[in-house]
N, C-alpha and C positions, 0 to 999 in steps of 0.2 A: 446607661444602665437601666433593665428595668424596675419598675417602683417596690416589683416586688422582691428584687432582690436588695435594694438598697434595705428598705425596709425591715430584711431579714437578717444584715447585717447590723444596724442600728439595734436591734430588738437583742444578737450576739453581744454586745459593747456592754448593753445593759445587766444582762445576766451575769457579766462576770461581777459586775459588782455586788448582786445579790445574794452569792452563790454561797456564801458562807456566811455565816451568824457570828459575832463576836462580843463574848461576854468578858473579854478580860480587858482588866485595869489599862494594860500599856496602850502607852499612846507615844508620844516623842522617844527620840533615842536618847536611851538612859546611857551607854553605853559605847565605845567604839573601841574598845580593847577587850570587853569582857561580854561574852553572848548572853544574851538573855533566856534562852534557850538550848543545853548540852540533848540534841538529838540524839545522836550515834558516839559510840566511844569503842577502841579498839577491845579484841581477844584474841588474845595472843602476837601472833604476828601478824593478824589481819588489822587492816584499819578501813576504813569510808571516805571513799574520796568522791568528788564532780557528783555533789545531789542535785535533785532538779523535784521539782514538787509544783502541784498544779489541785485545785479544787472540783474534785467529784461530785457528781450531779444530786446525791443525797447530801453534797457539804461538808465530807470530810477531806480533811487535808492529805493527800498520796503523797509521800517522800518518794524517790527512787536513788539508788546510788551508786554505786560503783566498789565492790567488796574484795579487798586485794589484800597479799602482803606486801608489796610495793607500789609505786605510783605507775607504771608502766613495765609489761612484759612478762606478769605473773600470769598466774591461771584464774582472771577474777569472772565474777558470777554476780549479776543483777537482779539486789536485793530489793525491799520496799519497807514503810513503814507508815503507820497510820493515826491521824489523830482528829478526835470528833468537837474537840473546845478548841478552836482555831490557833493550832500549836501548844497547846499550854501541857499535854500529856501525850507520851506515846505507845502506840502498842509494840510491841516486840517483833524483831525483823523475821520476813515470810521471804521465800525466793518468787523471783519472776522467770529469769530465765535460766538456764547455763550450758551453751553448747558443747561445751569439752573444749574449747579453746579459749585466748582468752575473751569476755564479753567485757565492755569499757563504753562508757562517758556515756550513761544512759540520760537521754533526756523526754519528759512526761508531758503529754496534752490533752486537753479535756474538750473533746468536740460539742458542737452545739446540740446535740442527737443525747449526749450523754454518754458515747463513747471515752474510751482512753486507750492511747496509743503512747509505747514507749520505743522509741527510735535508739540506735547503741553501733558501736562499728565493734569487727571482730577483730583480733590483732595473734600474729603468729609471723614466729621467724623473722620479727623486729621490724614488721611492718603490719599497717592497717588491709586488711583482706576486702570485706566487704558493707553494708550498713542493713542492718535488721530493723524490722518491726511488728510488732505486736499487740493484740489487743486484746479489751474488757469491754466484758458489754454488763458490766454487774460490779459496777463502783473497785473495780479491782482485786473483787473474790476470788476470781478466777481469770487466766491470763491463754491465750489460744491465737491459731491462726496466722501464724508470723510468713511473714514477708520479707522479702530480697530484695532492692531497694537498685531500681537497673541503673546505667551507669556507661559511659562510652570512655571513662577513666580506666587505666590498670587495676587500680586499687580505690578505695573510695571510705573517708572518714567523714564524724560528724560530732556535733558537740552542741549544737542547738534545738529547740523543738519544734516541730510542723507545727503550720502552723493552718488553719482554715481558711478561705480565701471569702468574700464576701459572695461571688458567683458559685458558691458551691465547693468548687476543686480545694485538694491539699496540695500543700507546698515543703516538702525537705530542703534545707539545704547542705550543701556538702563541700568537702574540701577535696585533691588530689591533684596527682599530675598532671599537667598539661603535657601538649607535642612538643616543648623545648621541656627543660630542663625544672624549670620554675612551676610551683602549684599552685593553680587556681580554685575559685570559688564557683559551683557551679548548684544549680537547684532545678530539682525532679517530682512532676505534677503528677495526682491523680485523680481522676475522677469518679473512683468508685469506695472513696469514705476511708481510702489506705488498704483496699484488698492486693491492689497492684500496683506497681510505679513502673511505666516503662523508659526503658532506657531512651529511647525516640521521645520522648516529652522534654530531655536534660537541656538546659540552658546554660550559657556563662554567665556566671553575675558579674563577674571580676576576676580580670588578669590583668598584669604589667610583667612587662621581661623584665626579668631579672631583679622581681622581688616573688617572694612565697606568699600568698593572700589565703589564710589560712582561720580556720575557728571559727566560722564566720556566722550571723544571726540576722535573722530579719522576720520584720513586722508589715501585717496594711496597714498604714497610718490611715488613709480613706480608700473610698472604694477602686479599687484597683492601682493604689498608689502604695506599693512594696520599698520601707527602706531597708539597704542592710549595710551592717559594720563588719569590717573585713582585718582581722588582727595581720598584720607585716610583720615579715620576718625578712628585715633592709640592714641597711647602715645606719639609719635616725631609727627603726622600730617604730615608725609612727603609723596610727592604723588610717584606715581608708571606708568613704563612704558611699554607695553606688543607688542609684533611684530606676524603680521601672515605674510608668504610666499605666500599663496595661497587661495589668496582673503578672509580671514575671515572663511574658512574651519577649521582652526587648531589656534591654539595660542599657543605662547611660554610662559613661567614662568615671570609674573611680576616682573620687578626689579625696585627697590628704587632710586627714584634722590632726591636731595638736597632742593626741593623745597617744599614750602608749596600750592598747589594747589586749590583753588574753582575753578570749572566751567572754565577749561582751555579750547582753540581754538586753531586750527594749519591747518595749507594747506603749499601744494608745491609752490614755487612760480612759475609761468610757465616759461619755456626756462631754466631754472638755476636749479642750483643743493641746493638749499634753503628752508628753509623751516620754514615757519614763527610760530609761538608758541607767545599766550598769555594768562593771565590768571590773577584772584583777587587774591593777594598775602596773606595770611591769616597770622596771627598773626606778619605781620608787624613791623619792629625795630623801623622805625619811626612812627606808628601808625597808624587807620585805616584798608583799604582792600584795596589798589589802584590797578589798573591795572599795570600790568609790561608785557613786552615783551623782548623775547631770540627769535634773532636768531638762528636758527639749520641748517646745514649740511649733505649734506648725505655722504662726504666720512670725516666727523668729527667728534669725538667725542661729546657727551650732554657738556661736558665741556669746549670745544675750546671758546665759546661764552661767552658775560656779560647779565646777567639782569639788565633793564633800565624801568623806571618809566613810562608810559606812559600819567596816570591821579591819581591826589594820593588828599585826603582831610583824615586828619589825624583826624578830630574830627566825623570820622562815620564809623564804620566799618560794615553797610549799605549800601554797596553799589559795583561798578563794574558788573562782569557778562558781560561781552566784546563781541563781535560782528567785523569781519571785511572782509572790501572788498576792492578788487583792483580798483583802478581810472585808471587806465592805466600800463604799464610798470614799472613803477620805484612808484607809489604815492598811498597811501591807506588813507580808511579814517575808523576809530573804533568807534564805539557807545558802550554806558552804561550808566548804571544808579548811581544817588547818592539821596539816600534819602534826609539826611542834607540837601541837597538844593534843594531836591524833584522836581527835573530834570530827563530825558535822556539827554545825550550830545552826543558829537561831537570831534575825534580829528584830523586834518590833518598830515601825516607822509610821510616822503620817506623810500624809503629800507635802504638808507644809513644812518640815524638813526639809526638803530637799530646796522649796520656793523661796525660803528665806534667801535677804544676803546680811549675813551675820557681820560684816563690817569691818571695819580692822580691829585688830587688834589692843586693848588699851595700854596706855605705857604706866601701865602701873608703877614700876619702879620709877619714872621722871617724877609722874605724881606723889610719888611717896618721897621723894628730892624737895620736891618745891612746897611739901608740906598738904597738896592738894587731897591724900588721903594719910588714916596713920593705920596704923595695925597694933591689935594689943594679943599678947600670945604670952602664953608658962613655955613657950620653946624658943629661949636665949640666950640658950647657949652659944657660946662664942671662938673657937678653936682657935689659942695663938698662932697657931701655924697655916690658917687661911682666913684669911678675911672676907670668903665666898659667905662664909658659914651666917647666921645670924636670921632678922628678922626680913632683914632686902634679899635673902634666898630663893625666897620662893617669887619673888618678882621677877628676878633678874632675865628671866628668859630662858635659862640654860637650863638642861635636864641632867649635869655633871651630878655623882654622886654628894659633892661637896656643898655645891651651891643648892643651900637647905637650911632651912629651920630644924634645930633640933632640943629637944629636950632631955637634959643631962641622966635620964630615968625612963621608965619604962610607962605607957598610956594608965590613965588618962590624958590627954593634952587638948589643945586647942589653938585655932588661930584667926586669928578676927579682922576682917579689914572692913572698914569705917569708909564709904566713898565721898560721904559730905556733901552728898546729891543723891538724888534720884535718878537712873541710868535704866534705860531700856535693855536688856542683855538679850543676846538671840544664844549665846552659847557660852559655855563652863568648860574650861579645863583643868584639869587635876594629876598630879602625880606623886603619890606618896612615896615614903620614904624609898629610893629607890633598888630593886633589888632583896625586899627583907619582904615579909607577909605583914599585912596591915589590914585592922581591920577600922571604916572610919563611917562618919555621916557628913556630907556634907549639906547646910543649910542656907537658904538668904530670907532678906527681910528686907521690908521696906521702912521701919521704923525702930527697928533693936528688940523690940517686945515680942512681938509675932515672927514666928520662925516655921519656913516649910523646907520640909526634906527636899533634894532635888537631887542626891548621890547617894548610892550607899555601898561597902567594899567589905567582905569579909574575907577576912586576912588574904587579901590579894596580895600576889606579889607583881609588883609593876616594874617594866626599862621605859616607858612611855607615857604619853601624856592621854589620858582617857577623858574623851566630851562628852558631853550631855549638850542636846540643840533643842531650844524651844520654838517652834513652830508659829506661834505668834508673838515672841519676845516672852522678856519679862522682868518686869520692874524692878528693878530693887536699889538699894544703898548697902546695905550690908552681908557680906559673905563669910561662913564662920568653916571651918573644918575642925570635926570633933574627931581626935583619935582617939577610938574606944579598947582598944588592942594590939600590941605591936611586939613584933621579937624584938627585945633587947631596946635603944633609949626608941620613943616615939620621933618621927619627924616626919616633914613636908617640903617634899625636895620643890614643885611647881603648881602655880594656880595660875591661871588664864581667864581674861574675861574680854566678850566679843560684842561690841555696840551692836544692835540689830537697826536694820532696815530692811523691810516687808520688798518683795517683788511687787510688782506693779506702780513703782516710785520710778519714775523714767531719772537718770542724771544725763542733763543737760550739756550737747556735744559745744561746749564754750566758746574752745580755739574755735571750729569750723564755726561756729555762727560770727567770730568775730572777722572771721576770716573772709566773709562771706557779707558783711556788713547788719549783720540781724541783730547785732550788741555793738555797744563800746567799749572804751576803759578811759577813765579820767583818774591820773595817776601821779603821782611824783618821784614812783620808786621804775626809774627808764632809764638806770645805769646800765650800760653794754660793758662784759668781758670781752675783750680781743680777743681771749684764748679759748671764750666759753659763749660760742654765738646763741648756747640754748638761755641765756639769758636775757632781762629783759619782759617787756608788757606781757608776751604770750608766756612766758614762764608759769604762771601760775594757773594759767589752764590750757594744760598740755599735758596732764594725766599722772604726771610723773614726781615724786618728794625728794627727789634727788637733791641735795643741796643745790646746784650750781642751776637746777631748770627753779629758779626763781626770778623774783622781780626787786631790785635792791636798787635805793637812794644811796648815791654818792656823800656821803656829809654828815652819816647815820640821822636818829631817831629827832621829831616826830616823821612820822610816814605817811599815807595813804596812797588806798588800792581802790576804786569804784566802779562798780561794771553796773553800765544803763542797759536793762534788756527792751529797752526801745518800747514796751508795753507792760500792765503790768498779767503777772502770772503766778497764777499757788504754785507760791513753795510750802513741798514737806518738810524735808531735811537739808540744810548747810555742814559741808565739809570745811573746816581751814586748816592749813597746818602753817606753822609760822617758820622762820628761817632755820634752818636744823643747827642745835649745838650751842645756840646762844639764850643767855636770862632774856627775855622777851616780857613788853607786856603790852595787849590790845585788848581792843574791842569790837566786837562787831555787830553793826545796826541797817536796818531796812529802811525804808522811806516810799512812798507812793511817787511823788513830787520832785524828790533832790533838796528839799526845803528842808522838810519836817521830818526830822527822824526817832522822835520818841525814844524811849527806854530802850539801851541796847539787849541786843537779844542774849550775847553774853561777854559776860570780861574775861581774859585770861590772864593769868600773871604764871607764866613758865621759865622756870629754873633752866632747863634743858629741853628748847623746843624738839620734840624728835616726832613726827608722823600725825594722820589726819584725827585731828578730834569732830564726832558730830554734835551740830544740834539738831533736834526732833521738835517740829516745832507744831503751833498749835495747826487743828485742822481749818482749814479755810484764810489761813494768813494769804496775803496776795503783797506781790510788792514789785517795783518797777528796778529800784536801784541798792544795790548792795554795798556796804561799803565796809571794809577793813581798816582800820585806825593803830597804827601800832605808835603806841606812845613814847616807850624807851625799852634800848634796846646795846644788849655787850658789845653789838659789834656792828656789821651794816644792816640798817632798819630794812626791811624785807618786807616777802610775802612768801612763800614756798608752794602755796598748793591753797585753790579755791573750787570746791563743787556744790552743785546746785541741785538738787531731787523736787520733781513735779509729780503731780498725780496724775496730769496727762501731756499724754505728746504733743506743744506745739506746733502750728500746722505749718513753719519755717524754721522748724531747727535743722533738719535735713540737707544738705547742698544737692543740687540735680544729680542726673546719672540715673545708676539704679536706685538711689532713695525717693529720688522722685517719682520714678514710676510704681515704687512702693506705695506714695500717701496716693497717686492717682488711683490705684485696687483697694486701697482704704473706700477713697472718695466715690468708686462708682459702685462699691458693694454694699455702702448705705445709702446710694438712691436706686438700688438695686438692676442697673445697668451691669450685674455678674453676679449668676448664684455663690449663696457663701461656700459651698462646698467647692467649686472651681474658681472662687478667688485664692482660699487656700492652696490649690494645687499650684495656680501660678505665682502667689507668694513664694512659697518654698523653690520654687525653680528659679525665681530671682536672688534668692539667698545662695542658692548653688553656686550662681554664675560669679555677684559678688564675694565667695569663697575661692573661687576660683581666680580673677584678679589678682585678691588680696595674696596669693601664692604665685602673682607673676606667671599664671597661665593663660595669657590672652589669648592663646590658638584654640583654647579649649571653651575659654568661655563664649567664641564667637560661633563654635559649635553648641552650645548649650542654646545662646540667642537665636540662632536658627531653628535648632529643634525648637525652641517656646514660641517661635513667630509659628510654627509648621502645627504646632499643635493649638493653641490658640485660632489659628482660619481653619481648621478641620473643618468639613463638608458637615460631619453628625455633629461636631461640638455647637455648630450654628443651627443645625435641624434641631436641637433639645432647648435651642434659648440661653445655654449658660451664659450666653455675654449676645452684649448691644451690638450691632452693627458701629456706630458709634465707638463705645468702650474701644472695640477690637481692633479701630483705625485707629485711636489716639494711640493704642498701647502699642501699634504695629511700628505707626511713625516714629515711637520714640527707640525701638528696640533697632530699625534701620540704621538708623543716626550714627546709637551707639556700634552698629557692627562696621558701619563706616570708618566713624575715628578708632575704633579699638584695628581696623585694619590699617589705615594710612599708619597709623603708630608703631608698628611692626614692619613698614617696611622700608 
């Protein structure tokens, strides 16, 4: 590429994060059941569906939407709306277009020029017709010049936004027929800033027979390196991922993530190696379509990351279709819609949201069992005729109307838990009385005296459990909820509370190092079930809390577990969970030596061992040997579940294969034997292949290792220097190898 287009790309990344000024308070999601922001709200029969909103070269915020009486096959008309305090107020809806058919699923982009273009398909006689666009050269005053979006499909729909290409060209993409039966994904360049798209530019991003590859969105993650997510419409629903090298010229073979897909968004984030993805989560566990949002990675695999909720209403699976723009550096804000309450909304986020891993869950109710916390509350009421009811209601897990704290009368009320430690929390969950309007504060503290807001609920009426995520934790011992208002008696049907641990804490792959001889285990708990071969030394690091994948001494309690990590290594954080279901009591201590083990780092005494408890431990502790001690115990002395969190990747934790030619692109891009920006590329195309694998597609991944051997010896990739002469034989030899054995394996 040349320097001065890279240059002008890099200088694009930048801008969006400046593009906007933000003076308001939010920061973390207060929220994931209630918007922070009610944009658009129905009149009459009309309501606001599929917004999409992008930041104006003067810095205001452009809504666009979709204005119907139904969700499809009305007569709608693409509205706009505007706001100059980064969401916080808006102006009143102006039309953009309306052909006399219907216009639908507008979506908005903010070129580097200062343009805006809003992209839409038309729909008549129960099908999508064609795809529009349109544009502003004056922050969205005025709208002109629309365009017909060519197309070698029958019909042609679209639901995502062009997007700029680092060379200059725009890029649409689109959904529709293919020559079989099945609808593919395809995307249409131009080169004249969106005057014209010809049909002779269309490319296929994505097709498979005999699944519909539909909705579909894509981003440059770097220069010329285009990803996009493909919603399916199969037997699993699961959606699909496709990569091109070379600006949307070529595409690689779709391959399947875990996810269920509508109408997914993703952009890089500028400066960072990030890469934000969100999307309506379809056939949802806890019900509905909510938004969710994954973090992505460019030298990470799709799986390093968690999926996290962003806005969820479980009684409408009507709704989402997401939208999002940067407020600055670190703060974005996402719109969507929800029919049910026949809104667009609003939600405030930082990046570190989504970075956290908020941790499991704490068993609040074991601990309130074994006395480890107590709770004091004016709501105890007691219901002879359930025993859900009472003070362990709102622990208990369940969102049952019954299982609640209540107060025999009307708010004020209160409910207080006491943790008897300091605990790092990355996330709050709440649910009031269920079904009634409440209005509440929820507060923590880290010493009883001092109290910060962290929730507030005017007379909400909740079926669900609403989070608050803090971004970089946050401390506390005590959790109070104030009901300051309530129809009829006050109560608190659930509270949740989520240990944090920060991203960038690597956990330690155990099994495979032990597997691999990078650890030991000196042990006494090496009982085998006949019937339950997951029993046993690797039990406890093997991922899983399941009862039976434990490690249990024949003869019960005392026990020990101890794993030598061969050297010593910072640890941040220890995970242990003890045998599920039994009074347990250990402890757990470090040692350099195997000698010396000092003050343990913590004791447990559990009533009802049930799932992983952390410790967070000081910064810079190092330690060689870990050891578990379980002293007594109801029933066979165990271990259930042991994890280990570092601040950095060991340079052997990895087993060969693809990992290893992972830490080799580590190791030659910091003696700069491969520029960073194409060790990135071939990182991610190593993540592909091992994606591919991991789904039992060897045929494909041996096509993936060929295209990455085919591009990596490129004649220009070696004329530009990206990589060593050197580099490119070690990393050539090892990709051989593997197309070797991944071939002989197959046949």
């Amino acid at each position: 590429m040349k320097k001065g287009r890279l240059k002008a790309f890099l200088l694009a990344l930048i801008v969006i994060a400046l593009m906007v000024p933000f003076s308001a308070a939010h920061a973390e999601v207060r929220h994931t059941t209630i918007p922070d922001k009610v944009i658009v709200e129905a009149q009459g029969a009309y309501r606001g569906y599929f917004p999409s909103v992008a930041a104006a070269a003067n810095g205001d915020l452009v809504l666009v939407y979709y204005w119907s009486d139904s969700h499809a096959g009305g007569n709608g008309s693409i509205m706009m709306k505007r706001s100059t305090d980064g969401g916080l107020t808006w102006s009143g809806a102006a039309l953009v277009v309306d052909t006399g058919i219907d216009d639908r699923d507008p979506s908005i982009t903010a070129l580097s020029d200062g343009t805006l273009l809003v992209s839409w398909f038309t729909y008549q006689n129960q099908s999508p017709v064609d795809v529009k666009v349109i544009r502003s050269a004056d922050n969205g005053t005025t709208w002109g010049g629309m365009a017909t979006v060519g197309t070698n499909m029958s019909w042609a729909a679209t639901s995502s936004s062009i997007i700029e290409l680092s060379n200059g060209d725009l890029s649409i993409i689109l959904y529709g027929p293919s020559p079989t039966q099945y609808q593919q994904s395809t995307a249409v360049r131009s080169t004249d800033k969106g005057l014209s798209w010809p049909a002779s530019s269309e490319k296929v991003v994505g097709y498979i027979d005999g699944i519909h590859l539909v909705e579909p969105a894509f981003a440059e993650l770097e220069p010329g390196h285009l990803k996009a997510l493909l919603r399916a419409s199969s037997d699993d629903n699961l959606a699909y991922e496709a990569h091109s090298y070379d600006y949307g010229m070529t595409w690689g073979v779709p391959v399947k993530l875990g996810e269920k897909m509508h109408a997914p968004e993703l952009f890089r984030i500028p400066g960072t190696n990030k890469v934000f993805h969100a999307w309506s989560d379809f056939q949802n566990a806890g019900g509905g379509r909510p938004v969710v949002v994954r973090m992505g990675y460019l030298d990470r695999p799709w799986s390093f990351a968690e999926t996290r909720v962003l806005y969820a209403n479980k009684e409408t699976s009507d709704m989402g279709y997401s939208s999002t723009v940067m407020l600055d550096s670190e703060r974005l804000f996402t719109v969507y819609y929800d029919a049910k309450k026949q809104i667009i909304g609003g939600t405030y986020s930082k990046l570190g949201n989504w970075e956290a891993d908020y941790g499991a869950k704490i068993d609040l109710l074991g601990m309130y069992a074994e006395g480890a916390l107590t709770v004091s509350s004016d709501m105890n009421y007691i219901d002879p005729n359930n025993a859900a009811t009472g003070l362990r209601g709102p622990l208990d897990g369940s969102i049952g109307y019954g299982n609640a704290a209540f107060k025999s009368s009307a708010a004020p009320a209160y409910y207080t838990i006491d943790l008897k430690r300091n605990v790092t929390v990355g996330a709050i969950g709440v649910l009031l009385k269920a079904g009634y309007a409440e209005s509440a504060v929820v507060q923590v503290s880290s010493d009883g005296i001092n109290w910060q807001d962290v929730q507030s609920y005017q007379m909400a009426v909740m079926n669900q459990i609403d989070y608050t995520y803090f971004d970089e934790g946050r401390e506390l011992r005590y959790v109070k909820v104030n009901v300051t208002e309530s129809s009829g008696w006050a109560g608190l049907n659930e509270i949740q509370l989520f240990e944090y641990r920060p991203y960038g804490k690597h956990k330690l792959p155990l099994l495979s190092m032990l597997q691999n001889n990078q650890i030991s285990v000196s042990a006494d708990t090496y009982w085998l079930n006949s019937g339950h071969p997951e029993t046993g030394i690797n039990g406890p690091l093997d991922g899983s809390t399941d009862y039976w994948h434990s490690a249990f001494k024949d003869g019960g309690s005392p026990a020990h577990y101890i794993v030598d990590l061969k050297q010593d290594m910072p640890i941040s954080t220890i995970g242990v969970s003890l045998v599920p279901g039994y009074i347990t009591s250990a402890q757990l201590s470090l040692s350099t030596d195997g000698i010396q083990w000092g003050k343990p780092i913590n004791t447990y005494t559990w009533k009802d061992a049930n799932g992983l408890r952390y410790n967070h431990l000081a910064p810079g502790t190092k330690a060689r040997y870990v050891k578990v001690e379980i002293a007594v115990s109801s029933g066979l002395a165990g271990l259930n579940e042991l994890e280990l969190y570092t601040d950095s990747v060991p340079q052997q934790a990895e087993e060969a294969s693809i990992s290893a030619m992972l830490e080799r692109l580590d190791m030659y891009e910091a003696s700069e034997n491969i520029k960073a920006t194409f060790a990135s590329e071939l990182r991610y195309r190593l993540t592909i292949i091992q994606l591919l694998l991991d789904q039992g597609a060897k045929q494909q991944a041996i096509a993936y290792m060929q295209d990455f051997l085919l591009h990596m010896n490129d004649l220009s990739v070696l004329a530009q220097n990206l990589i060593s002469e050197a580099a490119a034989g070690t990393l050539s030899s090892d990709a051989n190898s593997l197309i070797t054995k991944w071939s002989i394996s197959e046949d």
